[in-house]
N, C-alpha and C positions, 0 to 999 in steps of 0.2 A: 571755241577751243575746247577740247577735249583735255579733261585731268583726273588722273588715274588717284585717289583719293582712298589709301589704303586701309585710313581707321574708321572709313563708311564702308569697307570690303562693295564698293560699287568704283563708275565712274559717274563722273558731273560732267554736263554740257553747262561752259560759261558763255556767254555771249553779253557782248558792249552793243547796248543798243541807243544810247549817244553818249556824249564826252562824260555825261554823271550819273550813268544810268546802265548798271550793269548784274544781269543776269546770271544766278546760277539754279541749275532744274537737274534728276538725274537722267541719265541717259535711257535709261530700261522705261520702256512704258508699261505702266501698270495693268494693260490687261493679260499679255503673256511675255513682258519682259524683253519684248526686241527693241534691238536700239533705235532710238529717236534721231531726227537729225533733222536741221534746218531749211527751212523751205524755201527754194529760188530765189521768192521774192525777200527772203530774209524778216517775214513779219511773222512766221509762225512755225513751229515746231511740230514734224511728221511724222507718224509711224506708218512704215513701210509694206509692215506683215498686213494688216486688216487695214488701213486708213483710219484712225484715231489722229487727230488733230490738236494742238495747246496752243494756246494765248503763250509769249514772251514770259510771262508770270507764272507759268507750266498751267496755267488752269484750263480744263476739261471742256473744247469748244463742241469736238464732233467724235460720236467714240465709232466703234463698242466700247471703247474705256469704260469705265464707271468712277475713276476714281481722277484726277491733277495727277501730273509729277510731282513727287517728291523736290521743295526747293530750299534751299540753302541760302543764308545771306553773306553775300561776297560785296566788297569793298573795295573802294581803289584809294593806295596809299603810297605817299611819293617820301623817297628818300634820294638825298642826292639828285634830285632833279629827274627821276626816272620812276615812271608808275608802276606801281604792284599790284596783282591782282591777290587780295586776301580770302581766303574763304575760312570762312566760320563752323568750325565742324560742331556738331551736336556733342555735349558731354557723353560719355561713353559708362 
């Protein structure tokens, strides 16, 4: 799921990758900022411009990266019987 995340002026790719175990990475990969997006097989995260590759965890498996995504710790939180996805923005 894509969320547009206005007090990072980015977006964040979240992804649930099982019932307690949920991801958040941003979308710009850090060697020239093209968006990232999830891989077929849903076990890894792609850049499309150059092939730069992430681990679930955004970390840096095949570049020319040089650097992880940027990631975010998000939360799943039930109110009312129905799950939230929280993310935790950095102090500003």
């Amino acid at each position: 799921v894509k969320v547009v995340a206005p007090a990072l002026a980015e977006t964040v790719l979240v992804a649930r990758v099982s019932a307690d175990d949920v991801r958040a990475v941003s979308i710009a990969c850090p060697h020239w900022g093209s968006e990232i997006g999830l891989a077929p097989a849903r076990d890894k995260f792609l850049c499309p411009s150059h092939g730069s590759e992430f681990g679930l965890d955004g970390a840096l498996t095949k570049g020319p990266a040089k650097t992880p995504l940027a990631r975010y710790t998000v939360h799943v939180q039930s109110v009312d019987g129905k799950d939230w996805l929280v993310l935790d923005l950095p102090a500003a």
